[in-house]
C-alpha positions as CSV (number, residue, x, y, z in Angstrom):
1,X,103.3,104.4,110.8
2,X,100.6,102.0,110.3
3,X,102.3,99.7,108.5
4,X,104.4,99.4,111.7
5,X,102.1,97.4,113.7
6,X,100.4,95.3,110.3
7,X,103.8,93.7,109.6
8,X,104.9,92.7,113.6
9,X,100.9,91.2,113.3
10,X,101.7,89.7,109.9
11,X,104.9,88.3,111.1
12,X,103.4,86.9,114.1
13,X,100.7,85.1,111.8
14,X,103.0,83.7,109.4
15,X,105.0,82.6,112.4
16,X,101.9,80.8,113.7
17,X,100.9,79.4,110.5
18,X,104.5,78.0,110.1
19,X,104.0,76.2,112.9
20,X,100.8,74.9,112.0
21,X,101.3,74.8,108.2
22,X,97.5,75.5,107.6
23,X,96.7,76.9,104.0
24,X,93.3,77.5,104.4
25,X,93.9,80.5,107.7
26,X,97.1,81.6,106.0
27,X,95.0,82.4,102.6
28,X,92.2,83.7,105.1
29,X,94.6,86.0,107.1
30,X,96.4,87.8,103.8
31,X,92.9,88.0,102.5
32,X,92.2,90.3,106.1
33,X,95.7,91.9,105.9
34,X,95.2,93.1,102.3
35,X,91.3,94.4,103.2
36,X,92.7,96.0,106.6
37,X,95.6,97.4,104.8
38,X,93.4,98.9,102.0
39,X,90.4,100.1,104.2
């Protein structure tokens, strides 16, 4: 059930990082995905 909500954020990230094509925030956000998803 949690995992519900952490992809539709995920997907709206990498969707927003597609668009902006930064590889600094996208290694920052699956950094904070992978520590939210843990703890």
């Amino acid at each position: 059930m949690i995992e519900s909500p952490v992809t539709e954020l995920s997907s709206f990230f990498l969707s927003s990082q597609e668009e902006k094509k930064s590889p600094m925030i996208s290694k920052i956000v699956n950094v904070f995905f992978i520590y939210f998803v843990l703890f």
